[in-house]
ROSE-4610 file (N, C-alpha, C; in Angstrom, 1 decimal, always signed):
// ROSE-4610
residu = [X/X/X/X/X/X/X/X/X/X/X/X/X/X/X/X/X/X/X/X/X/X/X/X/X/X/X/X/X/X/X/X/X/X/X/X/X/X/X/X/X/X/X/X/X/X/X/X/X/X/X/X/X/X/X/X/X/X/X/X/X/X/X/X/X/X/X/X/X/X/X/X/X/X/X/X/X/X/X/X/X/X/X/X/X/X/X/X/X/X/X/X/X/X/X/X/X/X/X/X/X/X/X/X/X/X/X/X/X/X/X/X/X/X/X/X/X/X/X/X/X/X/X/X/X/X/X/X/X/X/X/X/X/X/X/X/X/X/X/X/X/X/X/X/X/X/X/X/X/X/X/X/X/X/X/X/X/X/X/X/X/X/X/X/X/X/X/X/X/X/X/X/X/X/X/X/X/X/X/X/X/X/X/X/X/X/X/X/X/X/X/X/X/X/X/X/X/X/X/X/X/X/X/X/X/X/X/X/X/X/X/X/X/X/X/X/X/X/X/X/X/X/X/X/X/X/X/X/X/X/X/X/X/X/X/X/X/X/X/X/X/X/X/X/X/X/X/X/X/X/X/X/X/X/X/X/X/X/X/X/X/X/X/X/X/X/X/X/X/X/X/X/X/X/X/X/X/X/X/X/X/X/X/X/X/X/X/X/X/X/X/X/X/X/X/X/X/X/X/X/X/X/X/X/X/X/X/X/X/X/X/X/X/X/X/X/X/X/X/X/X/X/X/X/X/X/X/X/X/X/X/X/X/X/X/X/X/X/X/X/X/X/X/X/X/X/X/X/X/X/X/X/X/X/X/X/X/X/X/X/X/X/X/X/X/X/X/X/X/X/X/X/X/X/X/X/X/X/X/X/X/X/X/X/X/X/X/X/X/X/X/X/X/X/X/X/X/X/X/X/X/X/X/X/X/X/X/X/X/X/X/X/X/X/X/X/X/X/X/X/X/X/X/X/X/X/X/X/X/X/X/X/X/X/X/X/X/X/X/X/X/X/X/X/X/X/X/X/X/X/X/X/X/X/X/X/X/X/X/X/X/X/X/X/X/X/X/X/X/X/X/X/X/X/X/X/X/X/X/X/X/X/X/X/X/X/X/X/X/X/X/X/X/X/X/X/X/X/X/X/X/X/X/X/X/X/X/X/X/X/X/X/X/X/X/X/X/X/X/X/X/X/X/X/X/X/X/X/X/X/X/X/X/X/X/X/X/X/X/X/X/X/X/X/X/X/X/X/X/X/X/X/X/X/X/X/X/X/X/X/X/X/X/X/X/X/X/X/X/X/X/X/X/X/X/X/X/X/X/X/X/X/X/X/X/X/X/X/X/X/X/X/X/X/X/X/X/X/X/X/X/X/X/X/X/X/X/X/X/X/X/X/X/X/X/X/X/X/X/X/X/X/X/X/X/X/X/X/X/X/X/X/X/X/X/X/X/X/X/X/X/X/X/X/X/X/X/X/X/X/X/X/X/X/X/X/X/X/X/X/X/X/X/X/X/X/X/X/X/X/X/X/X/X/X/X/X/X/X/X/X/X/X/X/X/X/X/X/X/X/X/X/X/X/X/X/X/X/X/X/X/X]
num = [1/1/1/2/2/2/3/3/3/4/4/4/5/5/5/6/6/6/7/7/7/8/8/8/9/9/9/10/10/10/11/11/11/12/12/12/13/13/13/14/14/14/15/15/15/16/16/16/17/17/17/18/18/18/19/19/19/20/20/20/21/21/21/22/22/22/23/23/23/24/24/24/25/25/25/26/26/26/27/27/27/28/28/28/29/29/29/30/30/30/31/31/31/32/32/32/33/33/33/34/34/34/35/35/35/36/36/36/37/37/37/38/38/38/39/39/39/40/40/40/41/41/41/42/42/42/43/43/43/44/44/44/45/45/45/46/46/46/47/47/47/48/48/48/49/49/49/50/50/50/51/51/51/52/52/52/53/53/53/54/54/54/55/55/55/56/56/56/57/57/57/58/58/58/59/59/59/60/60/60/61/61/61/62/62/62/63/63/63/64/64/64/65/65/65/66/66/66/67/67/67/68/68/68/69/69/69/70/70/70/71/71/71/72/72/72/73/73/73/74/74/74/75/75/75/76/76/76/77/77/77/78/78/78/79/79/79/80/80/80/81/81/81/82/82/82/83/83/83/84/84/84/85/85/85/86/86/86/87/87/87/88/88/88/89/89/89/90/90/90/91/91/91/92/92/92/93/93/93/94/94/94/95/95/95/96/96/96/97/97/97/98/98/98/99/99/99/100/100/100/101/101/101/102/102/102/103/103/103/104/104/104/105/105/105/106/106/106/107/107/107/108/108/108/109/109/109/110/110/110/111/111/111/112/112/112/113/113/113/114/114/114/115/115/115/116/116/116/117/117/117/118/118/118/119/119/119/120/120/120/121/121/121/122/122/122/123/123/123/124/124/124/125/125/125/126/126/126/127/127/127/128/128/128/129/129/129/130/130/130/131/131/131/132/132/132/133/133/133/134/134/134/135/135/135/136/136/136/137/137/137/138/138/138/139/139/139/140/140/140/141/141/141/142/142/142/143/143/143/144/144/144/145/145/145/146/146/146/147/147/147/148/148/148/149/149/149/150/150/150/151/151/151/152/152/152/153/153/153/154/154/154/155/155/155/156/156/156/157/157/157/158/158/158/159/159/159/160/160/160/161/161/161/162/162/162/163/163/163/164/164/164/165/165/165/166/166/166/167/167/167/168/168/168/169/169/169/170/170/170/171/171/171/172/172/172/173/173/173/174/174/174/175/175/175/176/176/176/177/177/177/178/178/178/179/179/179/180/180/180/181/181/181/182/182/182/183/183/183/184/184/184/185/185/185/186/186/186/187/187/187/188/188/188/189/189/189/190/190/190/191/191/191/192/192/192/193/193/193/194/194/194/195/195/195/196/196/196/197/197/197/198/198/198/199/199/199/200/200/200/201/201/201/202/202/202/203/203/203/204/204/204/205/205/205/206/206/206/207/207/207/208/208/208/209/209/209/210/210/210/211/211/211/212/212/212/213/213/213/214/214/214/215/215/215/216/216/216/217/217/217/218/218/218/219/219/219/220/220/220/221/221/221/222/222/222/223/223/223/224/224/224/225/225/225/226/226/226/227/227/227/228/228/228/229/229/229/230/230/230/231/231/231/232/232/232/233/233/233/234/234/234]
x = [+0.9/+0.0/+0.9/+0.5/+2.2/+0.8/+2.0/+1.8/+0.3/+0.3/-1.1/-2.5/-2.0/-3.7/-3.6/-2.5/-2.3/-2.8/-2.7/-2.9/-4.1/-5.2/-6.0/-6.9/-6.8/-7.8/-7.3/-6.3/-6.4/-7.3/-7.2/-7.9/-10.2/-10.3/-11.0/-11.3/-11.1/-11.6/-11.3/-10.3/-9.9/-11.1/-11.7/-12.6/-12.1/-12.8/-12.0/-12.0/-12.1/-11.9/-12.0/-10.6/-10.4/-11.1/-11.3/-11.9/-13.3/-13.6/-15.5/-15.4/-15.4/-15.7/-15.2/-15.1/-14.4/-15.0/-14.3/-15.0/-15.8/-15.3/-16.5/-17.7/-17.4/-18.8/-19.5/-19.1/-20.0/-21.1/-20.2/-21.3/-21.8/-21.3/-22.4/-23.2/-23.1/-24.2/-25.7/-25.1/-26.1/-26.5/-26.3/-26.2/-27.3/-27.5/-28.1/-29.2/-28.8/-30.5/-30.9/-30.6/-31.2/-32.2/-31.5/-32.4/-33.5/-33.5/-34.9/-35.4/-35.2/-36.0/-36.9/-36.4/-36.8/-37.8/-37.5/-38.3/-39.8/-39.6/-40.5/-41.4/-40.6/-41.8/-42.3/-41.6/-42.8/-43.9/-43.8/-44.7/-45.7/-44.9/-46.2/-46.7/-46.5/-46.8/-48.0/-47.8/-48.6/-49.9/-49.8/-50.9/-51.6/-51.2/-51.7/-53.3/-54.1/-55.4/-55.9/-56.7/-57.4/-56.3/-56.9/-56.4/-55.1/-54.8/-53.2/-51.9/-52.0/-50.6/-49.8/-48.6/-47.7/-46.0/-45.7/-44.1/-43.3/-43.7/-42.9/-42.3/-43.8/-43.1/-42.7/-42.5/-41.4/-39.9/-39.7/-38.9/-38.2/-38.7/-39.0/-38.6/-39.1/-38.9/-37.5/-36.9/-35.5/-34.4/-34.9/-34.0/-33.8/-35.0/-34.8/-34.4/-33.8/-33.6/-32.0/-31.2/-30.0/-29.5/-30.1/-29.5/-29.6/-30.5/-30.4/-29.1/-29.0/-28.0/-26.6/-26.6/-25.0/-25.2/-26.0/-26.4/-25.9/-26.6/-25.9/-24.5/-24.2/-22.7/-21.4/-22.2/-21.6/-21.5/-22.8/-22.7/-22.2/-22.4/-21.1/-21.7/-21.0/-21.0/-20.6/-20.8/-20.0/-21.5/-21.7/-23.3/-22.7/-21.7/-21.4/-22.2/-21.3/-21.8/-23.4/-23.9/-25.5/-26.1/-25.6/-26.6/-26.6/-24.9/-25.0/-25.8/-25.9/-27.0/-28.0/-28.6/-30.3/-30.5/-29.5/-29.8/-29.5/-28.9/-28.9/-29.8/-30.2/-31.6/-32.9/-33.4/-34.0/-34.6/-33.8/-34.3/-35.1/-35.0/-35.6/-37.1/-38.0/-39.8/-40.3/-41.0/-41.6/-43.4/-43.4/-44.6/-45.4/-45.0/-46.4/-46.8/-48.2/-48.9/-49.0/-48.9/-48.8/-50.7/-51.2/-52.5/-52.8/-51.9/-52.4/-52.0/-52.1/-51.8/-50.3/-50.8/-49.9/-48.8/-48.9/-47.8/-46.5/-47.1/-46.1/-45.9/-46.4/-45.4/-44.3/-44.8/-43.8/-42.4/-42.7/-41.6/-41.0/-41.4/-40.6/-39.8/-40.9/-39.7/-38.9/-38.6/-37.7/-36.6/-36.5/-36.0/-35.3/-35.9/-35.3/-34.3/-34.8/-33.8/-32.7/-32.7/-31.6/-30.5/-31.1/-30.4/-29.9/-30.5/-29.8/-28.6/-28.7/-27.6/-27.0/-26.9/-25.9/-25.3/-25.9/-25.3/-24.3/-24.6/-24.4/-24.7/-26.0/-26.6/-27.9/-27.4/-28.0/-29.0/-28.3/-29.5/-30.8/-30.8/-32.1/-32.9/-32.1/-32.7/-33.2/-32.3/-33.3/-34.1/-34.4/-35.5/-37.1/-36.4/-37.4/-38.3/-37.6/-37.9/-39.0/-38.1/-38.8/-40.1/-39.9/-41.3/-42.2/-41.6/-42.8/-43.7/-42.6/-43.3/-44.1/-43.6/-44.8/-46.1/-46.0/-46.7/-47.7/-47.3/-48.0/-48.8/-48.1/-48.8/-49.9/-49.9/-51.0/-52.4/-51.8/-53.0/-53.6/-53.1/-53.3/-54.5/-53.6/-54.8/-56.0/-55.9/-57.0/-58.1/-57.5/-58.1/-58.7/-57.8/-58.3/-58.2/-59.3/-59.6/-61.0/-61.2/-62.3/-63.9/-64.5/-65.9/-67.0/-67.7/-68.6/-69.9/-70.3/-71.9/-70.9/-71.3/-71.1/-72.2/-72.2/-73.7/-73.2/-74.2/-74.5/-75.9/-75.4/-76.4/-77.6/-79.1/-79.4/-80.7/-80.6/-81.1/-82.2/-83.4/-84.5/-85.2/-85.7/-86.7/-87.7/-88.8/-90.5/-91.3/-92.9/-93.0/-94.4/-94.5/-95.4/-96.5/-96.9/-98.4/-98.7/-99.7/-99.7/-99.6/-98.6/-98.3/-97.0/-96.5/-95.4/-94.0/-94.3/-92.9/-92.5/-94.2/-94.2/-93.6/-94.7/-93.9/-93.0/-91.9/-90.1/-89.7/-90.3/-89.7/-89.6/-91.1/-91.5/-90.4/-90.2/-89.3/-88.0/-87.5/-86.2/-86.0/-86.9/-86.8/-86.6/-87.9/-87.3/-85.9/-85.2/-83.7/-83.0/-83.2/-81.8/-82.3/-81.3/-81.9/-81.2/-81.5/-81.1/-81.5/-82.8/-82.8/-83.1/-82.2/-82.3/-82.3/-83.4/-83.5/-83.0/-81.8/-80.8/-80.6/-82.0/-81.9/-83.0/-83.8/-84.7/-85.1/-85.4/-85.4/-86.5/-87.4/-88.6/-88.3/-88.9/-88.8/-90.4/-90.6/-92.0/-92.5/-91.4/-91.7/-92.6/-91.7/-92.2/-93.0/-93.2/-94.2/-93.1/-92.1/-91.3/-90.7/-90.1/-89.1/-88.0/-87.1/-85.9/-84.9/-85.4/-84.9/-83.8/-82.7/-81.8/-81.7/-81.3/-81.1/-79.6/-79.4/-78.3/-78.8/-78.2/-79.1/-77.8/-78.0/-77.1/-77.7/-77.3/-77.5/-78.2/-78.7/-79.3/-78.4/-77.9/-77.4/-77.9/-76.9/-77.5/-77.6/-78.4/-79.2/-78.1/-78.0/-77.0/-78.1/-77.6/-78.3/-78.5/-77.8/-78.1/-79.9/-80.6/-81.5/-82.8/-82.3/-83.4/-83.7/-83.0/-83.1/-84.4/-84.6/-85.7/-86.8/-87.0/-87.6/-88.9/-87.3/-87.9/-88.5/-87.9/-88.6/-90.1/-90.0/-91.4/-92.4/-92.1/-93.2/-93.8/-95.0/-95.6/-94.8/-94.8/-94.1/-92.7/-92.0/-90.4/-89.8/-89.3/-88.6/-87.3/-86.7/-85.1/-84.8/-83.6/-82.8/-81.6/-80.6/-79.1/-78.6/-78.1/-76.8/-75.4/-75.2/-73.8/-73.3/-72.1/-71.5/-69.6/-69.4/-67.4/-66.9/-65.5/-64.4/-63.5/-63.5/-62.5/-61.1/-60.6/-59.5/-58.9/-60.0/-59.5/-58.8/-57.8/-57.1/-58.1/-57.6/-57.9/-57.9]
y = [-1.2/+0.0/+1.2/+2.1/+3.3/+4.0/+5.3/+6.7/+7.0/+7.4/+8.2/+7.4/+6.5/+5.4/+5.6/+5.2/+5.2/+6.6/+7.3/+9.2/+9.0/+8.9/+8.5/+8.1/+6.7/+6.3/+6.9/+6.9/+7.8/+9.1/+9.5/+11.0/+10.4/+9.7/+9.0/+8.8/+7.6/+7.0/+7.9/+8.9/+9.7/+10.7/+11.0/+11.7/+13.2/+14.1/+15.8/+15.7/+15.6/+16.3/+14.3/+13.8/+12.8/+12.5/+13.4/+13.2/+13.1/+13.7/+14.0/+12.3/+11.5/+9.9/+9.4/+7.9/+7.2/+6.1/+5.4/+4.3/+4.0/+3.1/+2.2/+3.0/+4.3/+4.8/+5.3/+5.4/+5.6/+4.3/+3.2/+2.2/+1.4/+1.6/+1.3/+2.1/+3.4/+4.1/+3.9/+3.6/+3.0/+1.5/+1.3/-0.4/-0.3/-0.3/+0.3/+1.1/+1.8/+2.9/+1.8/+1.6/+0.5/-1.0/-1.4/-2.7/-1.6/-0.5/+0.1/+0.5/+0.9/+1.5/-0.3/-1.3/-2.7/-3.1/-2.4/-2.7/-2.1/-0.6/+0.1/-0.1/-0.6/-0.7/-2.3/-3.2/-4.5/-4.2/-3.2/-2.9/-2.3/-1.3/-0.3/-1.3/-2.3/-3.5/-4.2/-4.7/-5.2/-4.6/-3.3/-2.4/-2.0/-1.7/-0.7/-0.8/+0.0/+0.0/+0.7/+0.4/+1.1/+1.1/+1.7/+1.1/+2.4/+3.3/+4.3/+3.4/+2.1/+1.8/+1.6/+1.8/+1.8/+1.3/+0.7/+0.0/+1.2/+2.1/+2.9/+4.1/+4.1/+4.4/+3.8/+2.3/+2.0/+1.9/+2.1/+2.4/+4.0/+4.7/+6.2/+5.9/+5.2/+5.0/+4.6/+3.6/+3.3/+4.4/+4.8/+6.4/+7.2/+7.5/+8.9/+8.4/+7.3/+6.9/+6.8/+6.0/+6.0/+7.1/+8.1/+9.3/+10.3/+10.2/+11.0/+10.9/+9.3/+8.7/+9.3/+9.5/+10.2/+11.6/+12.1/+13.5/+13.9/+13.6/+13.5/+13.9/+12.5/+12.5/+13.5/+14.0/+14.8/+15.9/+16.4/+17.9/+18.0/+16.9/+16.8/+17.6/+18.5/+19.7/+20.9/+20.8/+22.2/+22.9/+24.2/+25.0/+25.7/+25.9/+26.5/+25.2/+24.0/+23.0/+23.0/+23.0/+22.9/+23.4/+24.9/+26.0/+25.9/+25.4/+25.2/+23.9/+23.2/+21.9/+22.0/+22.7/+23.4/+24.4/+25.1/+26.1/+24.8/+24.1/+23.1/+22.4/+21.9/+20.8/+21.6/+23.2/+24.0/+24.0/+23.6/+23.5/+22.4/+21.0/+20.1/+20.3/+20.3/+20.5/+19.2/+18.3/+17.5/+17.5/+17.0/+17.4/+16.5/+15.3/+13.8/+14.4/+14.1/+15.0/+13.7/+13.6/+12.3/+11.9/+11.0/+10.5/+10.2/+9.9/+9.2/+10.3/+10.5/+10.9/+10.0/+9.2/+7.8/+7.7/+8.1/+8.1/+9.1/+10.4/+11.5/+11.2/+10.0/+9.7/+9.3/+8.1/+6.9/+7.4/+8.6/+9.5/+9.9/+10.5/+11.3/+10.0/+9.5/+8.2/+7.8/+7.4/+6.9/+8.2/+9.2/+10.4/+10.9/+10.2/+10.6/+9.2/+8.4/+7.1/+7.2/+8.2/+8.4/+9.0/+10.3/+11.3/+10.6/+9.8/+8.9/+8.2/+7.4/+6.5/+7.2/+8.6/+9.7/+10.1/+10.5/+11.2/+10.1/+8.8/+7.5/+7.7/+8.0/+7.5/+6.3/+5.4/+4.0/+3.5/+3.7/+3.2/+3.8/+5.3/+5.6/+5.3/+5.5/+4.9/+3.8/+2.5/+1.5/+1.1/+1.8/+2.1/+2.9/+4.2/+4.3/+3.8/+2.7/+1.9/+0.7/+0.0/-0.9/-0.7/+0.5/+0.9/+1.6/+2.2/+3.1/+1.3/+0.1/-0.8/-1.6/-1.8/-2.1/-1.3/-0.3/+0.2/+0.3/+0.8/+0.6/-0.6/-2.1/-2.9/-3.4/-2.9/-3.0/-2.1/-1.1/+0.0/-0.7/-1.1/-2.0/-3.6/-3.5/-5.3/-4.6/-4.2/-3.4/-2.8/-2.4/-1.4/+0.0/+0.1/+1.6/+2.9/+3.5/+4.4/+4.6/+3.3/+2.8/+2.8/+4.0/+4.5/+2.9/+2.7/+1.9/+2.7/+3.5/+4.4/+5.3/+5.5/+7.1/+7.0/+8.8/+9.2/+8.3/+8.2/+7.4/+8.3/+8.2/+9.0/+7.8/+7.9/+7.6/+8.4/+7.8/+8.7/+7.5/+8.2/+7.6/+8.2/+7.7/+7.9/+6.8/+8.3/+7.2/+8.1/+7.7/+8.0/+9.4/+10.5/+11.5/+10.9/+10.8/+10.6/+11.4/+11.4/+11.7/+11.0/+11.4/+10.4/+9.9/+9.9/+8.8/+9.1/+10.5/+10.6/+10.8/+10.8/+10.7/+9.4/+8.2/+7.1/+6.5/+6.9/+6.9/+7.2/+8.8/+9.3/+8.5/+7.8/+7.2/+5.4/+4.8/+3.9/+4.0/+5.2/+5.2/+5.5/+6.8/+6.6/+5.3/+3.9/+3.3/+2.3/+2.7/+2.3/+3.2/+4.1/+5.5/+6.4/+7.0/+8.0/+9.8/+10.6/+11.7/+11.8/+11.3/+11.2/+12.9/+13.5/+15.0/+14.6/+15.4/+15.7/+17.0/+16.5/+17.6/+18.0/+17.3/+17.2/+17.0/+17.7/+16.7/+17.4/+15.9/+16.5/+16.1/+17.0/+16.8/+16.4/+15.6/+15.2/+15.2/+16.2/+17.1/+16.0/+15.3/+14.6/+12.8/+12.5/+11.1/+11.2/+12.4/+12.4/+12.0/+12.0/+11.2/+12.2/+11.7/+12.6/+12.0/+12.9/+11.5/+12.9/+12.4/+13.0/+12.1/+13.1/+12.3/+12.9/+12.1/+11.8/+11.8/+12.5/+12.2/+11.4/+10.3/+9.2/+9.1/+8.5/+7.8/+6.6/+5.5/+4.5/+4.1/+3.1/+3.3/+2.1/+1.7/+0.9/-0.7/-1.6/-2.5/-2.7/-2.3/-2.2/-1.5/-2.8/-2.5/-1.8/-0.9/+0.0/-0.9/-2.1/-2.8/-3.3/-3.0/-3.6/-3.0/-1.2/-0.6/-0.8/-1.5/-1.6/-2.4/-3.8/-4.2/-3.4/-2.8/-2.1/-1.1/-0.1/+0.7/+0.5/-0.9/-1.4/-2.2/-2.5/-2.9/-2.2/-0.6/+0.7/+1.0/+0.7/+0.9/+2.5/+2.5/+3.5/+3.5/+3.2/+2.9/+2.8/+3.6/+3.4/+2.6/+3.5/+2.8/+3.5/+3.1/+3.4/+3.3/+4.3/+3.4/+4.1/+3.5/+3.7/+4.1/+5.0/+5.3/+5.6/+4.7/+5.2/+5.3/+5.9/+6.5/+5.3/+5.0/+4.1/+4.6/+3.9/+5.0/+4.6/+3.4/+3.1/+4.0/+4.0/+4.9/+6.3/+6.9/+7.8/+9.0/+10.1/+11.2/+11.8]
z = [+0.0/+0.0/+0.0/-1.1/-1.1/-0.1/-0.3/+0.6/+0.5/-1.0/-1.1/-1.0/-0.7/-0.7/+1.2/+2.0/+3.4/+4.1/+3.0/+3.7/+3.3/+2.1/+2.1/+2.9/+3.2/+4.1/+5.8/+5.8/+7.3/+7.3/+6.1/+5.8/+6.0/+5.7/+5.7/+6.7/+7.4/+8.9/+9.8/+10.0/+11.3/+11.2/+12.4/+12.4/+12.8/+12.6/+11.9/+13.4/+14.8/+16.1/+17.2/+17.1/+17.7/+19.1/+19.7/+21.0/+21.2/+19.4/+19.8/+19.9/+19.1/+18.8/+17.7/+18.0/+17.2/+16.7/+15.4/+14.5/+14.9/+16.2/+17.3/+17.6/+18.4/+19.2/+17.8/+16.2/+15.4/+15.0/+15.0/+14.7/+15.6/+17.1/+18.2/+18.3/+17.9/+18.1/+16.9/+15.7/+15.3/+15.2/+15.1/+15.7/+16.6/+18.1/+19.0/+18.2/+18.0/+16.9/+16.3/+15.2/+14.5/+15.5/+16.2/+17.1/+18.0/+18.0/+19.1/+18.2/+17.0/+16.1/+15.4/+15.7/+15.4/+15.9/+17.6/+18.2/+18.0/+18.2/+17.9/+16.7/+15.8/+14.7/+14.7/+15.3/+15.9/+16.7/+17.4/+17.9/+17.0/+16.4/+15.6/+14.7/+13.9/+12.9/+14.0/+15.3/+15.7/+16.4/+16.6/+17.3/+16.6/+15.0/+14.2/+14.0/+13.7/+13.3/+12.0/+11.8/+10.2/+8.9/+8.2/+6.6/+6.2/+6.9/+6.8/+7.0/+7.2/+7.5/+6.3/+6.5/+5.0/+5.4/+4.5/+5.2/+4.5/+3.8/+4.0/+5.2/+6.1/+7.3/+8.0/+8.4/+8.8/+8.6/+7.1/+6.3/+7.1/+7.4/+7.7/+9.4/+10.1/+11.2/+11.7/+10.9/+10.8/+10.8/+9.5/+9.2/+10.1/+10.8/+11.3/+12.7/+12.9/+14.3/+14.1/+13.0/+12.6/+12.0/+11.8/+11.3/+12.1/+13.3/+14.7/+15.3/+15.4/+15.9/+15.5/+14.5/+13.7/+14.0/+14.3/+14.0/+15.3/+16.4/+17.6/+18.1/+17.5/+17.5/+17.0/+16.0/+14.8/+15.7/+16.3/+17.0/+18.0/+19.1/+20.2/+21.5/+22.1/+22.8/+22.1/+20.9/+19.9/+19.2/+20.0/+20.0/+18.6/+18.2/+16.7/+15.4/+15.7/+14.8/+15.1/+15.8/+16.0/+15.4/+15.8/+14.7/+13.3/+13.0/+11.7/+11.0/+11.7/+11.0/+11.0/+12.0/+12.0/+10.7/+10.4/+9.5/+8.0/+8.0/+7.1/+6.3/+7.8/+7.8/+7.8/+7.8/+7.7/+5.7/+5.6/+3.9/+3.4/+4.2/+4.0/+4.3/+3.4/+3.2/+3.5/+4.4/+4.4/+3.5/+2.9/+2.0/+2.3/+2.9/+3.2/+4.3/+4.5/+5.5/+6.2/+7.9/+8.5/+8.9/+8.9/+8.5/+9.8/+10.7/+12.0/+13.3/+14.6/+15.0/+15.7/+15.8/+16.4/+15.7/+14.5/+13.5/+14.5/+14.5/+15.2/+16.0/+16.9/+18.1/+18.3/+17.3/+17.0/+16.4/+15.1/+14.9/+15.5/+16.4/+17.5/+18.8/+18.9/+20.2/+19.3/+17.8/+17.3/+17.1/+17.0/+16.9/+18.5/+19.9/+20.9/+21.0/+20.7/+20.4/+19.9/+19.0/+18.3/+19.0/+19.2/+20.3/+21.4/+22.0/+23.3/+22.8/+21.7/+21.0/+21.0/+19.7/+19.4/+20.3/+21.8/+22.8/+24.2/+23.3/+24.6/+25.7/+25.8/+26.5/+26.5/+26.4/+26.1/+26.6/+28.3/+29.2/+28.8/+28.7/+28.7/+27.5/+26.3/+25.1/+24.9/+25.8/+25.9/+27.1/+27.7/+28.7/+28.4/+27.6/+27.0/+25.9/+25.1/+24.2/+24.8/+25.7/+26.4/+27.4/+27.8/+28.3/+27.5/+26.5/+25.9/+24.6/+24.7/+24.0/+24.7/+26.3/+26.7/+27.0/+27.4/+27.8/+26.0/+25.1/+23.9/+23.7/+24.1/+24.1/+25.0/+26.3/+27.2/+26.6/+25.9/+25.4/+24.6/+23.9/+22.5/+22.9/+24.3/+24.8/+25.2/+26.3/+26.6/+25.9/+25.1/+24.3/+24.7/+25.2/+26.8/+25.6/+25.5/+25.4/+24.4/+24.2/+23.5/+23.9/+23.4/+24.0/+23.2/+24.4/+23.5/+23.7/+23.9/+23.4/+22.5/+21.7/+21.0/+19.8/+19.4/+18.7/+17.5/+17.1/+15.8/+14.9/+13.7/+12.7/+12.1/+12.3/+11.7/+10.5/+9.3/+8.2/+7.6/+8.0/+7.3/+6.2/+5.3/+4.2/+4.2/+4.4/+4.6/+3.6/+3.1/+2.9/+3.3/+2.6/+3.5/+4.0/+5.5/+5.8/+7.6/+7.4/+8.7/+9.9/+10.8/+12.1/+11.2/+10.2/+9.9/+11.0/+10.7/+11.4/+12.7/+13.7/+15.2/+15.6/+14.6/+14.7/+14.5/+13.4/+13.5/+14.9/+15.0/+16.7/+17.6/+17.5/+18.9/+18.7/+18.0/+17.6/+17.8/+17.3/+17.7/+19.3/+19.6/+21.6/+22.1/+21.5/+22.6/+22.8/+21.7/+21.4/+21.7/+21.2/+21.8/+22.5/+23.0/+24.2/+23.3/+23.9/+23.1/+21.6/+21.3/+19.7/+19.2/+18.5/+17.9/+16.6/+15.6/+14.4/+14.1/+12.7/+12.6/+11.3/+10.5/+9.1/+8.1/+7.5/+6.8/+5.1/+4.5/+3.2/+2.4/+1.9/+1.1/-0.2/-0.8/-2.2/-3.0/-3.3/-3.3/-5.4/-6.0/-6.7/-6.4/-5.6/-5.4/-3.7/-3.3/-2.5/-0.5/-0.7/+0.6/+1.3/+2.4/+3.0/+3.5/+4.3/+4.4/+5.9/+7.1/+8.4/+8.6/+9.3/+9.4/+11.3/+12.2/+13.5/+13.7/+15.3/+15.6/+17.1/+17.3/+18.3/+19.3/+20.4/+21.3/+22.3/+21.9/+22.3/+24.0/+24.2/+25.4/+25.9/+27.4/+28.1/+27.9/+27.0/+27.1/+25.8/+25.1/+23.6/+22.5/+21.7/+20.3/+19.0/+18.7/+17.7/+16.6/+16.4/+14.9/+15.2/+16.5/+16.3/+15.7/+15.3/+15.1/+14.0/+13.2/+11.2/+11.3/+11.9/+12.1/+12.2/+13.4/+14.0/+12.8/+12.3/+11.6/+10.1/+9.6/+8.3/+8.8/+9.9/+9.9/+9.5/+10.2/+9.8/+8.7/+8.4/+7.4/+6.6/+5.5/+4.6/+4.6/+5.1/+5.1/+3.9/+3.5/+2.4/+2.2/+2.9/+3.0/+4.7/+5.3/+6.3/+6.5/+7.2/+7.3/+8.5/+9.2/+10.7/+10.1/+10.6/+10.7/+11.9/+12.1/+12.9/+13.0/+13.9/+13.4/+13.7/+13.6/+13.6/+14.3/+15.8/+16.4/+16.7/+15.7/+15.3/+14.1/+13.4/+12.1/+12.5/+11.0/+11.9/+11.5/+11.8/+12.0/+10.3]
């Protein structure tokens, strides 16, 4: 190996300020990023809900945990280098709008994961890993936060008579409690109307039972329940 290849890779591997860190603390430090950012997204893979999930953000999850991890390290205790990478990384536009709220968590604990690696500080990085995955996983068993009454819309079309639509009223009361009319629509061609409800369930009593209910009623046209998905994101 002559001179100029030797000067070379020393120029290479030595890092510009010997005492910030060396070979090793660069790829323990990611190394370490990488297996909590592993973990993190076993988790997120196994918790997830509704139809936003995409492996490209785990893809994204990885990154921004091994590149914290360098980033860290890079800046050190030197508040000159800092400012300059902020004003750096100040140009980068994120343009995907994030769909979940959960999503921004998960970014962010993978992002302090980083910082702990970068900064070696380990313990805490994997403490907060491991607890913020259990604790994610208990939420997830549980299902704690999960309302079982919430308002539910229902939208009927009957047709015009008199008393028709005392007796919707009086039908849906004795299923839901709070029944408010918040909507109604004449169709002055085929003679019908079509009220829509905002209802709230009564203790006990599953709303799928009103469909029965209300097709029995003489003039009934059509009917339908709506109600939210509160796994779905935001």
């Amino acid at each position: 190996m002559n001179s100029e290849t030797t000067f070379f890779l020393d120029k290479l591997l030595r890092t510009a300020e010997p005492n910030l860190f060396s070979v090793g603390d660069l790829f323990l430090s990611m190394t370490v990023a990488t297996l909590l950012a592993f973990a993190l997204t076993s988790v997120y893979r196994h918790t997830h809900r509704g139809t936003s999930y995409s492996q490209s953000f785990l893809v994204t999850m990885f990154m921004m945990a091994v590149a914290t991890s360098v980033v860290m390290l890079v800046i050190g205790s030197n508040i000159a280098r800092a400012f300059s990478l902020v004003g750096a990384l100040s140009i980068i536009r994120f343009r995907t709008a994030v769909k979940d709220s959960r999503d921004t968590g998960y970014l962010f604990a993978a992002m302090v994961a980083g910082m702990g690696c970068g900064t070696q500080f380990y313990q805490a990085a994997i403490a907060l890993v491991g607890f913020l995955s259990v604790l994610l996983m208990a939420i997830y068993q549980f299902d704690y936060g999960l309302k079982r009454k919430m308002e539910s819309v229902v939208r009927v079309t009957f047709k015009s008579a008199e008393g028709a639509e005392q007796r919707i009223e009086d039908t849906l009361t004795g299923t839901f409690r709070d029944v408010k009319l918040i909507n109604r629509v004449l169709d002055f061609y085929e003679d019908h109307e079509t009220n829509v409800y905002v209802v709230r369930p009564k203790k006990g009593v599953e709303p799928s039972v009103i469909e029965g209910q209300l097709k029995a009623l003489e003039g009934i046209r059509e009917m339908a329940l709506y109600q939210s998905d509160q796994h779905a994101p935001f």
